[in-house]
N, C-alpha and C positions, 0 to 999 in steps of 0.2 A: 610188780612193776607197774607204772603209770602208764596210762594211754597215752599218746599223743594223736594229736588231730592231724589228718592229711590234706592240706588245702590242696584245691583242682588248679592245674596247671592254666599256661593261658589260654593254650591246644587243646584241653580238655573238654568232650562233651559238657559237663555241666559250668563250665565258664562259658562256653559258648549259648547254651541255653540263658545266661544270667545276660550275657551282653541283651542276646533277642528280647528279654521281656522287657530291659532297661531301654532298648530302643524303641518299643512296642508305645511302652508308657507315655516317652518323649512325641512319639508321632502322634498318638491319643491326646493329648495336652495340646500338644498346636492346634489339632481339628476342634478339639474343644471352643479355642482360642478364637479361632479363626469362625468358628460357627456361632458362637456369642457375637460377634463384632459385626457379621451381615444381619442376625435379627436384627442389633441395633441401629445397624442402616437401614434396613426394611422397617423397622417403627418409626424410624425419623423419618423416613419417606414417606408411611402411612401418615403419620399425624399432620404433615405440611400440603396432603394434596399431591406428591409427585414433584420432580424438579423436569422440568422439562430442558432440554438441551441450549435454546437462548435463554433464557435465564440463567443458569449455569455457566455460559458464557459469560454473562453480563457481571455475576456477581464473581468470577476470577477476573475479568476485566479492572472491579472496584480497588479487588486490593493487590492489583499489580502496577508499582508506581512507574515502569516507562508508559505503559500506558492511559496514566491519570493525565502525565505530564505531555503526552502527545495530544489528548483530549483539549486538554486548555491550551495548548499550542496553537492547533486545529480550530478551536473552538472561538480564540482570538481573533486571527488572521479573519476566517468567515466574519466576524462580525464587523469588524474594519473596512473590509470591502462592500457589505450591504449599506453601513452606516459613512460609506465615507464621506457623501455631501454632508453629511450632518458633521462629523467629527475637523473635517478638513479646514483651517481657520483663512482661507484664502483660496481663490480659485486659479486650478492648476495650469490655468492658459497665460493669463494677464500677466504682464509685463509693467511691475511694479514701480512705479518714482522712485521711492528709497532706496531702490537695489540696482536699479541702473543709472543712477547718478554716478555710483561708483565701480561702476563694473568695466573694465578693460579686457584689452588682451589678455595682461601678465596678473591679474587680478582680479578674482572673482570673492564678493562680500560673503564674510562669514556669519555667523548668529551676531543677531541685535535687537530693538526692542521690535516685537508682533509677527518677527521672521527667526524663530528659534536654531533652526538649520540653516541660514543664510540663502544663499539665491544660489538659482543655475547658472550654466553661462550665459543662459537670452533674458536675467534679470526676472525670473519668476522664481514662486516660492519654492522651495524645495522641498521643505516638509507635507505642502499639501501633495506637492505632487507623488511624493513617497507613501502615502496615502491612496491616494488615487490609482498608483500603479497597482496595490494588493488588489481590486477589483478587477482589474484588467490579468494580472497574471492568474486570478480565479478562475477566470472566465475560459481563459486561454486552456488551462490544465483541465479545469471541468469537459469541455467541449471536445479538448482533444482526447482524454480517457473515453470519454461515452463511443466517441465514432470509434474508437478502437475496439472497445469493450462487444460493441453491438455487431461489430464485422467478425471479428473473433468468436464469438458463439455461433453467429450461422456457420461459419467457416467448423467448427470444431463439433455441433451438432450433427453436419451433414456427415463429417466423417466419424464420428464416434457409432451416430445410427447406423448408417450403410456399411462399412468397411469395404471391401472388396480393391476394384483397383482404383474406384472415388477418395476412398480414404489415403491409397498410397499415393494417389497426386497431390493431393491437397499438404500432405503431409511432406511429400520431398520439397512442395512450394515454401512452405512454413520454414523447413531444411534451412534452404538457401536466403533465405530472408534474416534466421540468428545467426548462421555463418558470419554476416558481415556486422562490424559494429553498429548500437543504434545510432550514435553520432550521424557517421560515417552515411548509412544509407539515409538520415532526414538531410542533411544537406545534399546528396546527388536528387533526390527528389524533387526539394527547393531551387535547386540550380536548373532543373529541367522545364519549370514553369515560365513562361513568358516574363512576368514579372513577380517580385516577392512581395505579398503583403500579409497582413495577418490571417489571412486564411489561407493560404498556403504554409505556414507555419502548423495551422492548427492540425491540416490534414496531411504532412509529414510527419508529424509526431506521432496522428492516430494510428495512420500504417504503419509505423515503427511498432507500436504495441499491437497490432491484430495477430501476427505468429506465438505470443504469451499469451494472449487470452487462449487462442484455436489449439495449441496443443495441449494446454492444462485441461480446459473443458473436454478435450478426446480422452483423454486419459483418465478423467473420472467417468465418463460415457460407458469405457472400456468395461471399468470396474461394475458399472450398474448392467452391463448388459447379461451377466452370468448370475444376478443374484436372485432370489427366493421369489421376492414379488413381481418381477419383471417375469421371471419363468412362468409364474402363474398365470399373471394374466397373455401371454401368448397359449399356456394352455386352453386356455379359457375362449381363444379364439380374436382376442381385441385386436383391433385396425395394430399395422406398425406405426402410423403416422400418432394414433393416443398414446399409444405405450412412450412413444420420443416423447410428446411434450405432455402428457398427464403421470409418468411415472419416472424417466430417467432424468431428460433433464432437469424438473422441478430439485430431485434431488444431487445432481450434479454443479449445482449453482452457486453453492456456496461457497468454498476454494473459489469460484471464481470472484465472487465479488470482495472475498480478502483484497485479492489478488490487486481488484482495481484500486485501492486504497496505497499498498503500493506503491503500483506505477504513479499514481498521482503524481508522487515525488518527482520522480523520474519525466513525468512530462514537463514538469516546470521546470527543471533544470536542463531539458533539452531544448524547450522553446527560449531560455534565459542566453543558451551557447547560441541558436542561429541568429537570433538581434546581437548578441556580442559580434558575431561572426559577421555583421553587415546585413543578412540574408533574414533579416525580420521584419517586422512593419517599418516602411519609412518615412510615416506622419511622425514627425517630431515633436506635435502638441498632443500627442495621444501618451499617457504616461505609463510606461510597462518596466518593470525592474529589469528584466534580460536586455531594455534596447535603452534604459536610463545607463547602466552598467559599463553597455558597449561603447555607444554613442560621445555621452559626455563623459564619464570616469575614464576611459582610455585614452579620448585626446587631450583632457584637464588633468591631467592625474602628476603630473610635477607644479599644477600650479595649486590644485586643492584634494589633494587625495581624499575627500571625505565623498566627493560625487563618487567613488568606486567603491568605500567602505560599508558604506548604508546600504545602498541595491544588493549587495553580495551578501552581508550579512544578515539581511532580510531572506533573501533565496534560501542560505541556509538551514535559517531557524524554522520558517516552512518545511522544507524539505524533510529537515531531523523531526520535526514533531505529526508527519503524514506517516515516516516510516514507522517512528517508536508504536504510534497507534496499529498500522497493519503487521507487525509484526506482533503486536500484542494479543490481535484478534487471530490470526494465524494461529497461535499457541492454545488459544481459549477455545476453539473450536474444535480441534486437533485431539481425535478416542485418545490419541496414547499417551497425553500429559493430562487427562481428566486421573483426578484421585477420591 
């Protein structure tokens, strides 16, 4: 009689030993895998010197295109506003011959020859002044992020260092400040001033922003305050006042200055809403896109809608090209999208 073979069931000790070594293999093969592929990251690292963290930044930065395209966005606007006497082909006060010759009520001149954009309503150039405004609304966003920026880290330093009941005041103040929209609280602010002019705009806006800067910097505060180097050096004995500004905050700043990139945005399209809203600067020879926007594009706006199209559509293309930038850096800085 012939033998027959008895294959092992699938319950079978010896199927269950074949699975184990078949998976043995498989998990050895990945570590393999996977421990080939950090030598080679450890030689690339060796041979290049080390990648340090902004550079690493900078080179995800290169090839991610919202943020090229925010770059030259950013990188335009800035230079328009430094260069605007230079680039501006007429000055944005003068009250032109050729444009108020024809300038009425019911009729404001459109492009012709050496005024491409035509005239305002007071018979001035439009294009320079549309020019002229980027520097002013730079100016405005610059200034109002900094006072915000600079209030918000003391405010967020003190509480992040101290904790105790400093932290929980500070902190239910901040509360009540994103409670209400930012809109909403830079006009009660503006409304509360004697009179509106551009710095009262600048310094509504800033306070609008110092509860985003103070709580983001607490919350990285938080996080350095429990970690390795910071333990050490209070082992170690060092002042609390070095430890806050030679170990925590140093390293807690950067979230923040994402952060102010940002708002930038957001400052210039707040300070753009309170000149629309009347409650901006009231020099009408001073040229700013939120008070060109409001001022003339809202009351001209059936006889030349193009005063309301330009100022707006300037606000935005700033605006989109400050966020795609800080939303880009946000990512590039960020452990847990590094590969």
């Amino acid at each position: 009689m012939s033998e027959r073979t008895v294959e092992p069931g699938p319950d079978s000790p010896a199927a269950a030993a074949q699975r184990s070594r078949t998976a043995g293999s498989g998990v050895g093969v990945l570590a393999d895998k996977k421990k080939a592929r950090l030598e080679r990251l450890a030689q690339a690292s060796a041979d290049s010197g080390g990648v340090s963290l902004l550079r690493d930044a900078v080179r995800r930065l290169r090839r991610n295109p919202a943020a090229v395209t925010g770059a030259v966005i950013v990188g335009l606007f800035v230079l328009m506003a430094l260069l605007a006497p230079l680039i501006a082909p007429h000055d944005p006060v003068i009250r032109y011959p050729e444009l108020t010759k024809d300038l009425t009520t019911d009729t404001i001149p459109g492009a012709r020859d050496g005024f491409p954009l035509g005239s305002d309503p007071l018979g001035r150039d439009f294009l320079s002044r549309m020019i002229y405004g980027s520097r002013q609304t730079l100016f405005v966003g610059v200034l109002a992020t900094m006072i915000g920026l600079a209030l918000g880290v003391v405010f967020g330093a003190i509480a992040g260092a101290f904790g105790g009941w400093v932290d929980v005041v500070l902190m239910r103040v901040t509360d009540v400040m994103l409670a209400l929209p930012s809109l909403l609280l830079a006009i009660t602010l503006v409304a509360m001033a004697s009179s509106s002019s551009q710095w009262t705009v600048i310094f509504a806006v800033a306070i609008v922003q110092v509860p985003i800067f103070a709580r983001l910097l607490r919350g990285s505060m938080l996080a350095q305050r429990e970690s390795d180097h910071v333990l050490a050096a209070r082992a170690l004995g060092v002042r609390q006042r070095s430890i806050v500004l030679r170990h925590m905050l140093p390293n807690s700043m950067t979230a923040v200055i994402v952060q102010a990139t940002l708002t930038f945005a957001v400052a210039i399209l707040d300070a753009a809403a309170l000149s629309f809203l009347g409650l901006g600067d009231p020099d009408i020879n001073r040229a700013e896109w939120g008070l060109m926007l409001g001022v003339d594009g809202q009351r001209y706006f059936d006889v030349r809608p193009e005063l309301a199209y330009y100022p707006a559509l300037a606000i935005i293309v700033v605006a989109l090209g400050f966020t795609l930038l800080g939303e880009a850096m946000r990512e590039a800085i960020d452990p847990k999208n590094r590969r």
